[in-house]
C-alpha positions in Angstrom: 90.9 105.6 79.3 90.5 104.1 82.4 93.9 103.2 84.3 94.6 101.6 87.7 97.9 102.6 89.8 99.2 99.6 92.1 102.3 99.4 94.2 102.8 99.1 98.2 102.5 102.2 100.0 105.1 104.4 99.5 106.1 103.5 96.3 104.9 107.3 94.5 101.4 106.2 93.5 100.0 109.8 94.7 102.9 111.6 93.1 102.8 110.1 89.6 99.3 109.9 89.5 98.9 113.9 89.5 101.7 114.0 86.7 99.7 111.7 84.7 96.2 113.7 85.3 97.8 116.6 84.4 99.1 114.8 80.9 96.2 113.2 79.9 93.4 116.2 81.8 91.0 113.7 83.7 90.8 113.3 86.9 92.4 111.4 89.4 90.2 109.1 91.6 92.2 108.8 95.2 90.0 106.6 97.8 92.7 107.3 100.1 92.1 111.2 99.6 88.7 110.7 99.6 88.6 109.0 102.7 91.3 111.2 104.8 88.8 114.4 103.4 85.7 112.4 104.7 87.4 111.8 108.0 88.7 115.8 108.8 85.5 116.3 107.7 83.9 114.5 110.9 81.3 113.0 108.3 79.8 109.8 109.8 81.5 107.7 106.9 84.6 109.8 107.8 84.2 108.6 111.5 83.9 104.9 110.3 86.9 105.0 107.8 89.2 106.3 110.3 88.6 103.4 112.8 90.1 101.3 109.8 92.6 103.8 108.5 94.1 104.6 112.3 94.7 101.1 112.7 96.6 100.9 109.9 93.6 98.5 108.4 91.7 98.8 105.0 88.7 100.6 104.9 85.9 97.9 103.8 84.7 97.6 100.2 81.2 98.2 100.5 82.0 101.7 102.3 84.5 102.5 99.4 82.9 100.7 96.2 79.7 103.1 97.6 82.5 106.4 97.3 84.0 105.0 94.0 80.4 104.7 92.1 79.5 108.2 93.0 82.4 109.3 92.1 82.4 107.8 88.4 78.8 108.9 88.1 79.6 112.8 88.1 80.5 114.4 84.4 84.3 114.7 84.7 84.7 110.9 84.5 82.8 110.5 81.2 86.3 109.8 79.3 87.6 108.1 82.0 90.2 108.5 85.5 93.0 107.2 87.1 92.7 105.2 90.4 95.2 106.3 92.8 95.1 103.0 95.4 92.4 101.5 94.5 91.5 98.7 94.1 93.3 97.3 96.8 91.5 94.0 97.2 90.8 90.9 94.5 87.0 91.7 95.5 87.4 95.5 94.6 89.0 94.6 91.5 86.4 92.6 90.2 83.3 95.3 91.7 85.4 97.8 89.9 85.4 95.7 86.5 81.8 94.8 86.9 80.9 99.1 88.0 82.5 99.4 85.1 81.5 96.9 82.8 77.6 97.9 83.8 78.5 101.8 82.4 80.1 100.5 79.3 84.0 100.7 80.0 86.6 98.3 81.1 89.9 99.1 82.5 92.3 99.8 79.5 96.0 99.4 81.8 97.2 98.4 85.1 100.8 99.8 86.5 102.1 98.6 88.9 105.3 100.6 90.8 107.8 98.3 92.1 110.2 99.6 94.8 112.5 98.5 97.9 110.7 97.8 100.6 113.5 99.5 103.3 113.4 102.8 100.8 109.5 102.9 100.8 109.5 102.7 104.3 112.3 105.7 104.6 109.9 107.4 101.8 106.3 107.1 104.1 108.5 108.5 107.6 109.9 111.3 105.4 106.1 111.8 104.4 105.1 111.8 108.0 107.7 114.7 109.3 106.5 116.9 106.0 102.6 116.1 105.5 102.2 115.8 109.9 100.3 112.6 108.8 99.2 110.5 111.6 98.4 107.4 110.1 102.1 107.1 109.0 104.1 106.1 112.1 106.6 103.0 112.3 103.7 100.5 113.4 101.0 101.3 111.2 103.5 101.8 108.2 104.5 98.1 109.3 100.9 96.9 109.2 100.1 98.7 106.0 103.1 96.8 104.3 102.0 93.3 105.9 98.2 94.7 104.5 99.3 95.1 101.0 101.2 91.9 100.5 98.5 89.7 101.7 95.9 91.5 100.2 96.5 93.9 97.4 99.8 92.4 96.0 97.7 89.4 94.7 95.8 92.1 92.0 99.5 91.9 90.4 98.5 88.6 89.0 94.6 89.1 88.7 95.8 92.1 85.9 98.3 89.7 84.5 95.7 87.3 83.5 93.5 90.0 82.0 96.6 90.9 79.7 96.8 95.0 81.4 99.4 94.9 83.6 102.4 96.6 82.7 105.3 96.8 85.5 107.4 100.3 86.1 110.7 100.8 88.7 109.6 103.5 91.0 113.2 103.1 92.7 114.3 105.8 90.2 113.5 109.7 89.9 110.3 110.5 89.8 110.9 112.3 86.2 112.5 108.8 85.1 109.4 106.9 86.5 106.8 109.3 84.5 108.5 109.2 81.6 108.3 105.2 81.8 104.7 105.3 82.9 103.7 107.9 79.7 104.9 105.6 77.7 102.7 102.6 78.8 100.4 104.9 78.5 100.8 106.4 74.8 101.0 102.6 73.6 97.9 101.7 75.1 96.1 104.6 73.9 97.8 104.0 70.4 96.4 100.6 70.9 93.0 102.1 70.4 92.4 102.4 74.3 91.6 106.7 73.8 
């Protein structure tokens, strides 16, 4: 099963995506995690994703499409993974259906998180103070919002079209948002999608 979490930052996508790898034991594909580890790191990708990522900017696709088709080709992502912010761009969606399509999957749901955009923005500086993040500060938490609604909020209605979209209020606990998003989940994989 291959499933895609969407939502503006904030919203839990990193939180609910570990509860859900740990339900359905595959992994979890994070760019964002990916690209943070590549940037402590000091590899020279690293270096050139944190000139996007400092600015609050996203990182561009052919650097992460490169990450996200390695990734898929180790073993652990035979049966399939969750994508923990990605894709974030109409483009990434469709490289990600076509990476796909050209190893004989397709994506089986889409979920999106919806959530307050004041609360998500109190959520990412509570973040900051606990995680000592960097790249969430009042300006580039502003940028990153103005980001995602010009470019990723648009894959709401790409998903739509492709009938996987399925739409989950993250303003709640984070128990009462899991229980919502297993549910999507066992009906799609009682749908045949397993």
């Amino acid at each position: 099963m291959w499933i895609v979490f969407l939502g503006p930052p904030g919203a839990g996508k990193g939180t609910q995506s570990k509860r859900l790898v740990e339900y359905l034991k595959f992994p979890q594909l994070s760019t964002g995690e990916m690209l943070r580890a590549a940037k402590t790191a000091g590899s020279p990708l690293g270096r050139l994703a944190s000139q996007y990522m400092d600015g609050g900017r996203l990182v561009p696709d052919p650097v992460v499409m490169s990450i996200v088709g390695e990734r898929l080709d180790q073993a652990d992502c035979a049966r399939g993974c969750l994508f923990d912010g990605f894709p974030r761009t109409l483009g990434q969606a469709r490289a990600l259906d076509e990476l796909l399509d050209s190893r004989g999957f397709k994506l089986d749901l889409a979920v999106e998180l919806r959530a307050d955009e004041p609360e998500l923005v109190r959520r990412m500086l509570k973040r900051a103070a606990d995680e000592r993040r960097a790249d969430d500060n009042p300006s580039t938490i502003a940028q990153r919002m103005e980001v995602y609604h010009r470019q990723t909020s648009p894959l709401i209605h790409y998903y739509q079209q492709r009938g996987v979209h399925v739409a989950v209020d993250a303003m709640r606990t984070p128990e009462q948002v899991f229980s919502d998003i297993r549910g999507c989940v066992d009906r799609c994989a009682g749908a045949g999608a397993l």
